[in-house]
LUMSELUM-917314 format. One record per residue (C-alpha): x, y, z; residue in one letter. Coordinates in steps of 0.05 Angstrom, whole numbers, padded with zeros to 5 digits, always signed. Last residue first. Layout:
<atoms>
XYZa
...
</atoms>
This chain:
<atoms>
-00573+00509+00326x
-00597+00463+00252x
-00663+00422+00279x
-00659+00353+00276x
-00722+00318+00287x
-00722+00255+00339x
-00724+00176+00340x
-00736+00175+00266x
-00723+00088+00237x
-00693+00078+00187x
-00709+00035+00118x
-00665+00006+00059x
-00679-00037-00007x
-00753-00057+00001x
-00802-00076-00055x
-00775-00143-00063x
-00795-00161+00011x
-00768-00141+00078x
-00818-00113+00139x
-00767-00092+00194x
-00786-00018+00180x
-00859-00029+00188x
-00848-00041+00271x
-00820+00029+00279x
-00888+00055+00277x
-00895+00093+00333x
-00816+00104+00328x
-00839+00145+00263x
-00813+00105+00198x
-00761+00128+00148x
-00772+00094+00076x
-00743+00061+00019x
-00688+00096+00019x
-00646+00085-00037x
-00689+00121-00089x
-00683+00182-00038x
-00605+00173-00036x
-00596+00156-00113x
-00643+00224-00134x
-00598+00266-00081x
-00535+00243-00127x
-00468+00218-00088x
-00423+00275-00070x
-00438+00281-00007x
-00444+00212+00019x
-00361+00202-00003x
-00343+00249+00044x
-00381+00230+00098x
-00350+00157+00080x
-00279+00173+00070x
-00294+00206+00152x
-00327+00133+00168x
-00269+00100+00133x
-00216+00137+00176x
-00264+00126+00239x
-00253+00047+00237x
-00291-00011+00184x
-00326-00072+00191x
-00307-00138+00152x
-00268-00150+00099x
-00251-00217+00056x
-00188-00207+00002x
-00187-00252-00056x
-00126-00239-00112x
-00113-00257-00181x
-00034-00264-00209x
-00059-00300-00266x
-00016-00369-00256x
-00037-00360-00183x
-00099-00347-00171x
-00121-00382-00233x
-00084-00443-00207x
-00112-00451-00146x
-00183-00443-00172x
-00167-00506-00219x
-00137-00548-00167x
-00190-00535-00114x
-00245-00553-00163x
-00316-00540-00121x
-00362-00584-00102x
-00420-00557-00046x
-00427-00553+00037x
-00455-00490+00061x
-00454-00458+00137x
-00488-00383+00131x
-00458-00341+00094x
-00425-00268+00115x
-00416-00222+00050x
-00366-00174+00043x
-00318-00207-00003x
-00268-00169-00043x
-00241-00203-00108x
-00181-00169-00148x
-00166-00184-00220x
-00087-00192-00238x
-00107-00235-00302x
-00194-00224-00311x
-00236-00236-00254x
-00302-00273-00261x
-00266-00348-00260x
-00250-00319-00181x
-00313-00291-00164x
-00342-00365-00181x
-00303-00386-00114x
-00341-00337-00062x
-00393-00336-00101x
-00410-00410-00075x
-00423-00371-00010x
-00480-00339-00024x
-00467-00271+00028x
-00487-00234-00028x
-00447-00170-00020x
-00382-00196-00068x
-00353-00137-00097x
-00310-00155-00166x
-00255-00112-00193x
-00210-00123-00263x
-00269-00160-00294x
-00269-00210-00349x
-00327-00193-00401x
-00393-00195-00416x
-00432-00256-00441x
-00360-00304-00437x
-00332-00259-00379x
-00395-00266-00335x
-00400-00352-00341x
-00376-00355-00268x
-00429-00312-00241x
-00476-00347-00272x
-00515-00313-00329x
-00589-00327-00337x
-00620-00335-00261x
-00560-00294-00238x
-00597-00237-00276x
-00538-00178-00303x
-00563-00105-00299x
-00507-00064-00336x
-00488-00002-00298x
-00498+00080-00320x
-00517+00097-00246x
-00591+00094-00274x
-00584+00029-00298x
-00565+00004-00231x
-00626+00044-00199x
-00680+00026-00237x
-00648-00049-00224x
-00661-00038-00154x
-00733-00001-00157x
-00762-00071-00195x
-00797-00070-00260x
-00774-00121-00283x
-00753-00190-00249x
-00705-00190-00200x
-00649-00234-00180x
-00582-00198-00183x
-00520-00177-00214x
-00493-00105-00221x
-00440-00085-00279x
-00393-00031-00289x
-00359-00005-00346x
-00320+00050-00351x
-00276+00044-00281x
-00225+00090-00247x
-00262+00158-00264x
-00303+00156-00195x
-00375+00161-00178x
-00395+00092-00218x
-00352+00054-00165x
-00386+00083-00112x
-00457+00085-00127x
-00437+00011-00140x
-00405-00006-00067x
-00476+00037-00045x
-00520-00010-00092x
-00478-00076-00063x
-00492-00054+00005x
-00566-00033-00005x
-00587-00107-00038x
-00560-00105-00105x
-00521-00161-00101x
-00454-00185-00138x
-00417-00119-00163x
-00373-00123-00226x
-00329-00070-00246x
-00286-00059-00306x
-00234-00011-00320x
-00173-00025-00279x
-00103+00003-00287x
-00056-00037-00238x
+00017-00009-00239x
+00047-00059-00195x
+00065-00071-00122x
-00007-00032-00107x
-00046-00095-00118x
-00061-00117-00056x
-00076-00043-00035x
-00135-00030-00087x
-00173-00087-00054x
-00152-00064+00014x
-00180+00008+00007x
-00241-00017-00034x
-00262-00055+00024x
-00253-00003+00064x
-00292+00050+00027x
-00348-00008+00022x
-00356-00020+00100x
-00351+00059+00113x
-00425+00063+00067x
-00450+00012+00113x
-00439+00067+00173x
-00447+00124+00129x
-00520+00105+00111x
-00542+00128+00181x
-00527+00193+00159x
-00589+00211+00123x
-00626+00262+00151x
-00557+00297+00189x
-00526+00303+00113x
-00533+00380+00109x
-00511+00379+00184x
-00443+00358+00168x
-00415+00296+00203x
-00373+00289+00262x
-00340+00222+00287x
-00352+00186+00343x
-00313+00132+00378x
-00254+00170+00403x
-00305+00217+00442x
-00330+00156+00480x
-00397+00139+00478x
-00472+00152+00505x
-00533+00128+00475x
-00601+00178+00475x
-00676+00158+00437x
-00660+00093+00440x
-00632+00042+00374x
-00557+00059+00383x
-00534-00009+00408x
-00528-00045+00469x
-00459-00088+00477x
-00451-00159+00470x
-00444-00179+00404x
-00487-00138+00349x
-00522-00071+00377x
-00456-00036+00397x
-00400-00091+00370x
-00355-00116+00422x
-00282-00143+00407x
-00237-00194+00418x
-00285-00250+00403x
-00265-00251+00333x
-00201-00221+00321x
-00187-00144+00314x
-00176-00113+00242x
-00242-00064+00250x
-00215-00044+00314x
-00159-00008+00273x
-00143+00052+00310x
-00076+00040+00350x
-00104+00025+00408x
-00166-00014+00385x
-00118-00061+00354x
-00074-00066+00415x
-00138-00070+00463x
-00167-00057+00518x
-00174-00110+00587x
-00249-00115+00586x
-00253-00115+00503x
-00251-00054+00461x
-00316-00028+00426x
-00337-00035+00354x
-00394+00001+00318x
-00378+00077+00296x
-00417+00126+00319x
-00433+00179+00267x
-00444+00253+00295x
-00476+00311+00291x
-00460+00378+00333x
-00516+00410+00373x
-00473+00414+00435x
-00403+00416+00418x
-00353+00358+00424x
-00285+00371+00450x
-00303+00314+00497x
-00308+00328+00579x
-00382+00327+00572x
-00415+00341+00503x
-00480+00337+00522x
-00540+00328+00472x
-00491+00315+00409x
-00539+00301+00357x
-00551+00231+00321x
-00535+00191+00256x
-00540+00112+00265x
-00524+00039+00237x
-00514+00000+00287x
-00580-00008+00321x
-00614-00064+00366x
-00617-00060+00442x
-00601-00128+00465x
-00640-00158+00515x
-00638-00215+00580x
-00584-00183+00602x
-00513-00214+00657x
-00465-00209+00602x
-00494-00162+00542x
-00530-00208+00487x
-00504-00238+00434x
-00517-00234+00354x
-00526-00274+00294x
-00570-00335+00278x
-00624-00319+00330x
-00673-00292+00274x
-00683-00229+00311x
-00595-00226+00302x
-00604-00241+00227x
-00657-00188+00212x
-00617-00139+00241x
-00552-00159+00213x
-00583-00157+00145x
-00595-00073+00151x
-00635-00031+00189x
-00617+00046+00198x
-00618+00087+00259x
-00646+00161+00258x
-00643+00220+00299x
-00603+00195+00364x
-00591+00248+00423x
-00521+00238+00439x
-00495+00239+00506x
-00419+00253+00501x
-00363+00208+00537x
-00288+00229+00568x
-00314+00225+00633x
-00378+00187+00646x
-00450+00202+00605x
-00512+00188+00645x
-00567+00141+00601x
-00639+00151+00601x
-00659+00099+00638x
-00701+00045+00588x
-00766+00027+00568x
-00777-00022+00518x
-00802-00030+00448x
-00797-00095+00415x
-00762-00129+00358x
-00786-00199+00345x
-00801-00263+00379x
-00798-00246+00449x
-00773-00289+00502x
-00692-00273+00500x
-00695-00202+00482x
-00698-00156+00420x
-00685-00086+00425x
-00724-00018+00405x
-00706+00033+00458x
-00749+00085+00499x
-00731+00134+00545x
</atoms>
């Protein structure tokens, strides 16, 4: 079969042959329809993120995927059925976080992540995995469930935002989204698709026209430039805001998120900088934490419960968002074009197969 990974002497992705896998007890073979790109991608072929499998000179890209159930095995799977992996894997040894369902709260380096650290991902025509690590979809959203996977990251990233402040009544109207890459447009497709919040706002650095802020405006957001209005200067040209996503990755953010948020404001960073050195006021960021009762929380990853919030959550969303989100879905011929990433681009996958409906 073939597989799109990136190894040790090449410079970008590349196509390779590999075995088509067998499936052992208590795993499915799933035959994969489309895997997403994202960030991580990019990162890993730029040799700032990623490891390879022990003992391989490649890593078969791919975390974000949607595929069909080839054989179901031993699982309670059925043939034809589609299905979301999700990304982490236990450790040699297992795991007490991957035991009781929460791989997504496991340490650093106590983990794998399929396609990321140390464990081949989903970008081949057929993967294998354990039942525990899949999680059934509807067929209606078999063409485009490769956005659940990112989609999970936002549900729980809300989930512990709203958490840290469920000791009080918190009633939160404003919203305030930093990036409008295809994270922070899904964490704002979100926010605009419920009745907690009646204003939201999306910053960026685009100049008109540009598909992104088509889109914000379109949700019913506020566009805000970066270029014009710091983050930190938001609540003088706006206003304070009860909820701020973080999907930049800039790390000075980080600290301006917390003069954006007005008195018991929550902060949920999802972004994953590089190293940066830069002056901040310790004393003064202390302070509005805690003399205003605001809250940071970072979050990373997700488990099934936020993959199945997710497949919910995909449904309802607008057909006109999903096909203005999606850049485009390339051929495996051609799977080359989906790694391109300019101003133009917000999200491409890659078709390994057609899904047809048993």
């Amino acid at each position: 079969m073939q597989a799109i990974a990136v190894s040790r002497d090449s410079e970008g992705p590349v196509c390779i042959e590999k075995p088509r896998p067998e499936p052992e007890p208590g795993e499915a073979l799933v035959r994969t329809l489309r895997v997403g790109i994202d960030g991580t991608d990019h990162e890993i072929l730029a040799g700032s993120y990623g490891e390879y499998p022990d003992g391989e000179d490649h890593l078969i890209l791919g975390h974000e995927a949607v595929g069909v159930v080839e054989d179901p095995g031993t699982t309670d799977f059925e043939r034809g059925e589609v299905v979301a992996p999700i990304v982490r894997r236990p450790p040699d040894g297992g795991s007490v976080y991957f035991d009781r369902g929460e791989p997504d709260m496991a340490p650093e380096e106590s983990y794998y992540e399929r396609g990321i650290i140390g464990s081949h991902g989903y970008f081949s025509e057929f993967f294998t995995s354990q039942a525990q690590y899949l999680v059934s979809v509807p067929p209606s959203l078999a063409r485009v469930g490769f956005l659940i996977e990112p989609l999970s990251v936002v549900n729980k990233a809300i989930e512990l935002a709203m958490t840290s402040r469920s000791s009080f009544n918190w009633e939160p109207t404003s919203a305030l989204v930093l990036g409008n890459g295809s994270l922070g447009l899904l964490m704002l497709a979100h926010l605009t698709s419920t009745d907690t919040y009646e204003r939201c706002y999306c910053l960026g650095r685009r100049d008109r026209p540009d598909p992104t802020i088509d889109i914000i405006e379109r949700l019913g957001a506020t566009y805000i430039d970066s270029r014009k209005t710091p983050v930190d200067t938001i609540p003088s040209a706006y206003e304070s805001m009860d909820f701020v996503c973080e999907a930049t990755g800039h790390a000075p953010h980080a600290f301006k998120t917390i003069d954006a948020l007005a008195p018991n404001g929550v902060g949920a960073l999802l972004g994953v900088p590089e190293s940066s050195t830069f002056e901040i006021d310790g004393g003064a960021l202390h302070n509005e934490l805690v003399l205003h009762n605001k809250a940071l929380i970072g979050s990373v990853n997700s488990n099934a419960d936020h993959f199945e919030t997710a497949t919910d959550d995909l449904r309802t969303f607008p057909e006109w968002f999903i096909d203005a989100l999606i850049t485009d879905v390339y051929p495996l011929s051609n799977f080359i074009d989906a790694f391109d990433d300019d101003d133009t681009t917000i999200k491409t996958a890659v078709q390994l197969s057609a899904y047809e409906e048993r």
